[in-house]
C-alpha positions as CSV (number, residue, x, y, z in Angstrom):
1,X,-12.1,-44.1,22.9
2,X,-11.6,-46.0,19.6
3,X,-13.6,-43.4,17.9
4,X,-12.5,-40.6,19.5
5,X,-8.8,-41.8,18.0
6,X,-10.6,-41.9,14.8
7,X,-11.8,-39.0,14.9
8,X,-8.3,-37.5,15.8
9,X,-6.7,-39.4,12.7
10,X,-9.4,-38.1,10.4
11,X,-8.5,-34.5,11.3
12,X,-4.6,-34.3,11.6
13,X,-4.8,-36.2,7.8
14,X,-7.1,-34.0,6.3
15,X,-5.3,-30.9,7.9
16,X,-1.9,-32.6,6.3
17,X,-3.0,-33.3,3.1
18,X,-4.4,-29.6,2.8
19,X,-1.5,-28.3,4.2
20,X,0.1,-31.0,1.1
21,X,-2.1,-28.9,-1.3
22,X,-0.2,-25.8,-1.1
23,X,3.5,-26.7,0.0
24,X,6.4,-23.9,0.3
25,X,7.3,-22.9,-3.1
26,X,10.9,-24.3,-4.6
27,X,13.1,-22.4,-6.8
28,X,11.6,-23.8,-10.0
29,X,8.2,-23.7,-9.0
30,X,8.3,-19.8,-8.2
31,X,9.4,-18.8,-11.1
32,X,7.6,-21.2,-13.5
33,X,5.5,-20.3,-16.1
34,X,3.5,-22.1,-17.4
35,X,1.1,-19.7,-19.9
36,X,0.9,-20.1,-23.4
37,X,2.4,-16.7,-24.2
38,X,5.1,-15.5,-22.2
39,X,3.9,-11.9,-21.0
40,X,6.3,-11.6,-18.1
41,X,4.0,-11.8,-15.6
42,X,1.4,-8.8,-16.8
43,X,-2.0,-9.0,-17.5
44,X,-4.7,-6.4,-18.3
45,X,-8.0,-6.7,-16.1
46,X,-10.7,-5.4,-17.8
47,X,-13.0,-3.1,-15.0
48,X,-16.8,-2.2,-15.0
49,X,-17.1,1.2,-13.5
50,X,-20.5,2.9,-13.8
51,X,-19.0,4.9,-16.5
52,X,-17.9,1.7,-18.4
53,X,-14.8,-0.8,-19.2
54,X,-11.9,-0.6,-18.8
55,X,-8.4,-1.8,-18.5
56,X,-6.0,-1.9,-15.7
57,X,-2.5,-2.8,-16.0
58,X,-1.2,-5.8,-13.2
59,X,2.1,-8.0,-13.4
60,X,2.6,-11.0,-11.3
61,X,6.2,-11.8,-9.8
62,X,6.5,-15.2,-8.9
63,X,4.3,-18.1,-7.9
64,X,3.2,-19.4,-4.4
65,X,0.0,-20.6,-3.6
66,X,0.2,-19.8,0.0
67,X,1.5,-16.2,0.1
68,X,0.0,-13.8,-2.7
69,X,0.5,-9.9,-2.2
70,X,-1.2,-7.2,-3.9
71,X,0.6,-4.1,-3.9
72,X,-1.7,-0.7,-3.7
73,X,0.3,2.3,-4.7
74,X,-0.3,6.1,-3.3
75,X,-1.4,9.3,-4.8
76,X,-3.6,8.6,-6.0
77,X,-2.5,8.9,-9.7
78,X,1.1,7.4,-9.1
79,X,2.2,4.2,-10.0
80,X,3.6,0.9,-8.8
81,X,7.4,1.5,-10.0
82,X,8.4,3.0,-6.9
83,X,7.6,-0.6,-5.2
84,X,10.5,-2.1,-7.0
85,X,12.2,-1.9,-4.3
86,X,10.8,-5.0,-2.6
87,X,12.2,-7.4,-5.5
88,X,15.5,-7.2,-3.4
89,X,13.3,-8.6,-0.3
90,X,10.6,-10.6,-1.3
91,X,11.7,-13.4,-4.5
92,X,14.3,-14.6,-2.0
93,X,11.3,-15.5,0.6
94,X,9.8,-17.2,-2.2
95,X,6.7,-14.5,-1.7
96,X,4.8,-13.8,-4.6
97,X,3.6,-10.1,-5.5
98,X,1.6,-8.6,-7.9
99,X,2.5,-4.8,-8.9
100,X,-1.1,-3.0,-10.2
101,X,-1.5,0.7,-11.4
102,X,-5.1,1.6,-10.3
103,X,-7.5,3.2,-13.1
104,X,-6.2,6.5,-14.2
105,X,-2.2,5.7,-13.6
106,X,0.5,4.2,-15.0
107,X,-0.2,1.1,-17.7
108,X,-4.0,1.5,-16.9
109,X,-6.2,3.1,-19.1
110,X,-6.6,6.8,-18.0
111,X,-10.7,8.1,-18.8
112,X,-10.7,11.9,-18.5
113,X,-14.2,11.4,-15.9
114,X,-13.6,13.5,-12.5
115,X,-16.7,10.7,-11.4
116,X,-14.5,8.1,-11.4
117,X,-12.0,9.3,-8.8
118,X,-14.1,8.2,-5.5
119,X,-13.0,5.8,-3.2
120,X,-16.2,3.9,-3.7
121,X,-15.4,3.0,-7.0
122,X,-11.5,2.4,-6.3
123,X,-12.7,-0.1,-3.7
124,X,-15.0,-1.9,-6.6
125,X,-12.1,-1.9,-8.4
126,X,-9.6,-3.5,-6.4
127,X,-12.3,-6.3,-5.9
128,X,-12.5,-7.0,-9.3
129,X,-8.8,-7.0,-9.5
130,X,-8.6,-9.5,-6.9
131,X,-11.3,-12.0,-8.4
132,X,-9.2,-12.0,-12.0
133,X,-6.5,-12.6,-10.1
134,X,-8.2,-15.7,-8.2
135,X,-7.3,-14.4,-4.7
136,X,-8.9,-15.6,-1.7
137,X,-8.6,-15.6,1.8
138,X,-6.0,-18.0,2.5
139,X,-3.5,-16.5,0.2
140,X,-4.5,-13.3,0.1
141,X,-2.3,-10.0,1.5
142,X,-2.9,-6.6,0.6
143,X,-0.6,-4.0,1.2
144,X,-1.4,-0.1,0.5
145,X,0.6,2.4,0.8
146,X,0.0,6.4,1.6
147,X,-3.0,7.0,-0.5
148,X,-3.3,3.1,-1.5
149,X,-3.2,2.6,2.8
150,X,-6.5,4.3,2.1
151,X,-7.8,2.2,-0.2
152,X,-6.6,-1.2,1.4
153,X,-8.5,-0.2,5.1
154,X,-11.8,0.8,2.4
155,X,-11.4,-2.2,0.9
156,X,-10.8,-4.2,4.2
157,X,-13.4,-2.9,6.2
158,X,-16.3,-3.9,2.9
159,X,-15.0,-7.0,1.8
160,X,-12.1,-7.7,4.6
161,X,-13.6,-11.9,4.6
162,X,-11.6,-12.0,1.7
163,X,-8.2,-10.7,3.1
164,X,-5.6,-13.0,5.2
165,X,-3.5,-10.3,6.0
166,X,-3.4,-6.6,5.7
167,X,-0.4,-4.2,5.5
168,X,-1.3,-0.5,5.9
169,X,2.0,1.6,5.4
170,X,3.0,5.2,5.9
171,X,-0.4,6.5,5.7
172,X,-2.3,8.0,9.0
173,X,-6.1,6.6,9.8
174,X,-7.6,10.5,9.6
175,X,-7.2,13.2,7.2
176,X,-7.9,16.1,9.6
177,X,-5.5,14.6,12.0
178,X,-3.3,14.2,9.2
179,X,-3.8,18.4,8.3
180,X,-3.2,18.7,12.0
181,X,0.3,16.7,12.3
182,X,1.6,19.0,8.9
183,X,0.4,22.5,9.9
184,X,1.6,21.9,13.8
185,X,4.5,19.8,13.4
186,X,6.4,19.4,10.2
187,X,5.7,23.0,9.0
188,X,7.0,24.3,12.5
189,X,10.4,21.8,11.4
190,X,10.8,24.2,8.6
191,X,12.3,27.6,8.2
192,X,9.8,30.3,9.1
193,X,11.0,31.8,5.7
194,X,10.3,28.9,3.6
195,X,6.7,28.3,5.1
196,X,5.5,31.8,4.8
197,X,6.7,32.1,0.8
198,X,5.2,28.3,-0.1
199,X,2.1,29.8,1.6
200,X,2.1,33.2,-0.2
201,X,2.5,31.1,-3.4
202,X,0.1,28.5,-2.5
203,X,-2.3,31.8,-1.9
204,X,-1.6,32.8,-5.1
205,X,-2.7,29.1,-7.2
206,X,1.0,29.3,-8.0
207,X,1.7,25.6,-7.5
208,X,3.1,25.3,-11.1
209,X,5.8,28.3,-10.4
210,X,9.3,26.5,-10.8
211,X,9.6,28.3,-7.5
212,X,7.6,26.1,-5.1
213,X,9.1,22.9,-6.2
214,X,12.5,24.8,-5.4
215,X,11.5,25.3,-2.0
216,X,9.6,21.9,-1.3
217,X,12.5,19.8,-2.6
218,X,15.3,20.5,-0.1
219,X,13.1,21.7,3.0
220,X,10.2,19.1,3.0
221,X,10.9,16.2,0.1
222,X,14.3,15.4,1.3
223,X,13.6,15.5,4.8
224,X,10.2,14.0,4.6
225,X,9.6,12.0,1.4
226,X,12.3,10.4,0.9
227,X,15.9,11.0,2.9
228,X,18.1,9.2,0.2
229,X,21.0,11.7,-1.1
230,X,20.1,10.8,-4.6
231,X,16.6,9.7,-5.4
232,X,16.3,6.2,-6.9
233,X,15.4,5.9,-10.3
234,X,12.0,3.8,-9.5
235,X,10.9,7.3,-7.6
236,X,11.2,9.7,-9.8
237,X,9.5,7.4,-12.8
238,X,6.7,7.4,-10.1
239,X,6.6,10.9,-9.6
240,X,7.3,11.2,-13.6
241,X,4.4,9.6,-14.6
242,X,1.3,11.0,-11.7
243,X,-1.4,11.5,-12.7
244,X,-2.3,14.8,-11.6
245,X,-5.4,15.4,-12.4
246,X,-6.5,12.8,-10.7
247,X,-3.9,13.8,-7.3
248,X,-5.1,17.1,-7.5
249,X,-9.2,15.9,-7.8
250,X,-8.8,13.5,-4.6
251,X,-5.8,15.1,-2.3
252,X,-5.5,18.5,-3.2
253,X,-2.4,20.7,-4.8
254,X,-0.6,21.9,-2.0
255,X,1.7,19.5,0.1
256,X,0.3,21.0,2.9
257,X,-2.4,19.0,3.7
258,X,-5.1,17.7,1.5
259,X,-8.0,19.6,0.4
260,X,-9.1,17.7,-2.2
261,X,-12.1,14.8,-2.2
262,X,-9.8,13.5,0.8
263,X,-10.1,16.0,3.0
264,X,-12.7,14.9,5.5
265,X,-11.6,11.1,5.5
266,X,-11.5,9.3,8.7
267,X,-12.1,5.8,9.7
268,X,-10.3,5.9,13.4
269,X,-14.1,4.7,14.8
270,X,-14.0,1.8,12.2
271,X,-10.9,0.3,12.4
272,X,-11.9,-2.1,15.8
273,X,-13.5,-4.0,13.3
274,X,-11.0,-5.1,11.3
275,X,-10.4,-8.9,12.3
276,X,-7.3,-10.1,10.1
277,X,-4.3,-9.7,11.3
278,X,-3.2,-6.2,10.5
279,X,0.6,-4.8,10.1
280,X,0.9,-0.8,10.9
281,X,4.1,0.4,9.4
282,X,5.6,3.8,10.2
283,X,8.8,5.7,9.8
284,X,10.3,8.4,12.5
285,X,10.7,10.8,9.8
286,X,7.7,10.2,7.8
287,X,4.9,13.1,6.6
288,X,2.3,10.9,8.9
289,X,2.8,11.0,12.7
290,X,4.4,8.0,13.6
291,X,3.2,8.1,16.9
292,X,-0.7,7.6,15.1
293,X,0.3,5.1,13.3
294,X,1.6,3.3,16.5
295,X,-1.6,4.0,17.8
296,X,-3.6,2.4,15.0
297,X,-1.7,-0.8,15.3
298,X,-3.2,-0.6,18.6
299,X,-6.8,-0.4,17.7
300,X,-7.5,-3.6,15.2
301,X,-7.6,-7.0,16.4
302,X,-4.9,-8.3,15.6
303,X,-2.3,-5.2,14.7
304,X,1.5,-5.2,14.9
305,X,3.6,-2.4,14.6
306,X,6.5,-1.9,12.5
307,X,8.9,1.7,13.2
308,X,11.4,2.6,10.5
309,X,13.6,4.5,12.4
310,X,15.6,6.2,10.0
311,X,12.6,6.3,7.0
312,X,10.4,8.9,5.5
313,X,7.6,8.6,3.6
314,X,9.3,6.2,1.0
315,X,10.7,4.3,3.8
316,X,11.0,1.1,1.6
317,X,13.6,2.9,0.3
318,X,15.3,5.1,3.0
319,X,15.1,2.4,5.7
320,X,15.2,-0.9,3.7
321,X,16.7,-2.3,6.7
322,X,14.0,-2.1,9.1
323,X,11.3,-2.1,6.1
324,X,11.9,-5.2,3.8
325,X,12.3,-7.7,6.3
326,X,10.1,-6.5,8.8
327,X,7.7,-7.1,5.7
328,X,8.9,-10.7,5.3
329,X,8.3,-11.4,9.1
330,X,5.3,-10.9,9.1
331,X,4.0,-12.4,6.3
332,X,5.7,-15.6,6.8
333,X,4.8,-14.6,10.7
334,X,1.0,-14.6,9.8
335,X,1.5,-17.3,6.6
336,X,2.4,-19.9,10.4
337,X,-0.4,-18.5,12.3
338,X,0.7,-16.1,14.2
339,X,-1.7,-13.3,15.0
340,X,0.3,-10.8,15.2
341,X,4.5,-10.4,14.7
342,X,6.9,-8.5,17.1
343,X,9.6,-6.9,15.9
């Protein structure tokens, strides 16, 4: 008995002294900094792709040893600015996030290579991002969103020992299923008018005519993309700044579907595998079917499902309600514990 006691006492004191290790952060220590030159937070990570080094462009917000979450931004070719929407949600939670602008976008260098634009490589890359960065897997989050969504379930199902919790947002699990939501659902939304001239131009390679953009803004963007009267300012440096050489290579030119390297992706038979616990987010309004993304949530381990009821695409804009702290929850939720989070 006396050793079973000890025993006992050995465990719940190692278990507190790690838990001592890596206490909640305070006000000062989030936003110390402690480097030798004060960069704000960035740092360039150099990258070995099979084409060579380069750089890619990361900044850290915050410090807390517990909680680190890497943001993946969509595409591919945008940026991270339109994430800046989460500093109004996540420095108050003391939760520490690192913006990153993939190879090809933003701050990162941008080769001119069509080979680097697989999801292969992106998937190297992010694993290299994360070892500069020192994350591991209990402090680790990753968060993708649309094309990044991609990315972070690549990345999860390859090296997902490293991950403690995984946020895929606003991005469906299937590509053709994906095709298959925008031909029978949100182009049936849409005027007939308006469809058949974005196809007749779309028929035509006329994605550069002043035209489609005139008919995509008000009928599919604004309804779809982001349902904010005025666009913030974060969005359209985002859109500013794609890439789209690198969009047009991997998802196609028309906003229609993908065509491009994309267009057969599909890991609905893979995602049982994925063990950490896993939050779906989704958006009533949103290009991908919510009701997928629902269904997803259902098919990991460990999923929980977040629905942005009045969001689109951008729905950490448009539904900042529902999106920022739902965000929060679970991360602190999974940070305790929990498996998965109900909201």
């Amino acid at each position: 008995m006396r050793s079973v006691l000890a025993l006992l006492g050995t465990i719940f004191f190692t278990g507190a002294a790690a838990f001592a290790q890596s206490p909640q952060p305070t006000l000062r220590s989030y936003f110390a900094n402690t480097d030798a030159l004060q960069t704000g937070g960035v740092r360039l990570i150099p990258i070995k792709t099979p084409k060579g080094e380069f750089k890619v462009w990361t900044k850290r917000f915050g410090h807390n040893p517990r909680i680190k979450l890497l943001l993946l931004h969509g595409g591919p070719g945008a940026t991270h600015e339109y994430f800046e929407a989460l500093e109004g949600f996540l420095p108050a939670e003391g939760i520490e996030f690192i913006y990153y602008d993939q190879l090809g976008s933003g701050g990162s260098d941008q080769p001119k290579d069509d080979d680097l634009w697989t999801i292969a490589r992106f998937v190297e890359e992010v694993e290299q991002v994360r070892l500069a960065l020192g994350l591991n897997k209990d402090n680790f989050y990753l968060l993708g969103h649309s094309w990044g969504g991609i990315l972070a379930v690549e990345y999860a199902l390859k090296y997902g020992a490293n991950i403690k919790g995984l946020i895929i947002s606003n991005m469906m699990m299937s590509i053709p299923d994906y095709n298959r939501h925008a031909e029978t659902v949100l182009a049936k939304q849409m005027d007939p008018a308006v469809v058949k001239e974005v196809k007749e131009l779309e028929a035509k390679n006329q994605y550069d005519n002043p035209r489609y953009m005139e008919l995509l803004m008000p009928n599919f963007y604004a309804k779809h993309l982001c349902r904010l009267h005025e666009w913030p300012d974060a969005v359209n440096r985002a859109f500013a700044h794609l890439n789209k050489n690198v969009y047009v290579l991997m998802q196609g030119p028309s906003e229609f579907g993908a065509s491009g390297r994309l267009e057969k992706w599909d890991r609905k038979a893979d995602l049982k595998t994925l063990a950490m616990p896993t939050l779906v987010i989704g958006a009533k309004h949103d290009t991908m079917d919510p009701a997928h993304m629902k269904w997803v949530s259902q098919q990991v381990k460990s999923g929980s499902f977040l629905l942005c009821p009045n969001g689109s695409h951008m729905s950490m804009w448009d539904d900042q309600r529902a999106y920022g702290p739902g965000l929060v929850k679970f991360l602190k939720g999974t940070d305790a514990g929990k498996k998965t989070v109900t909201f």
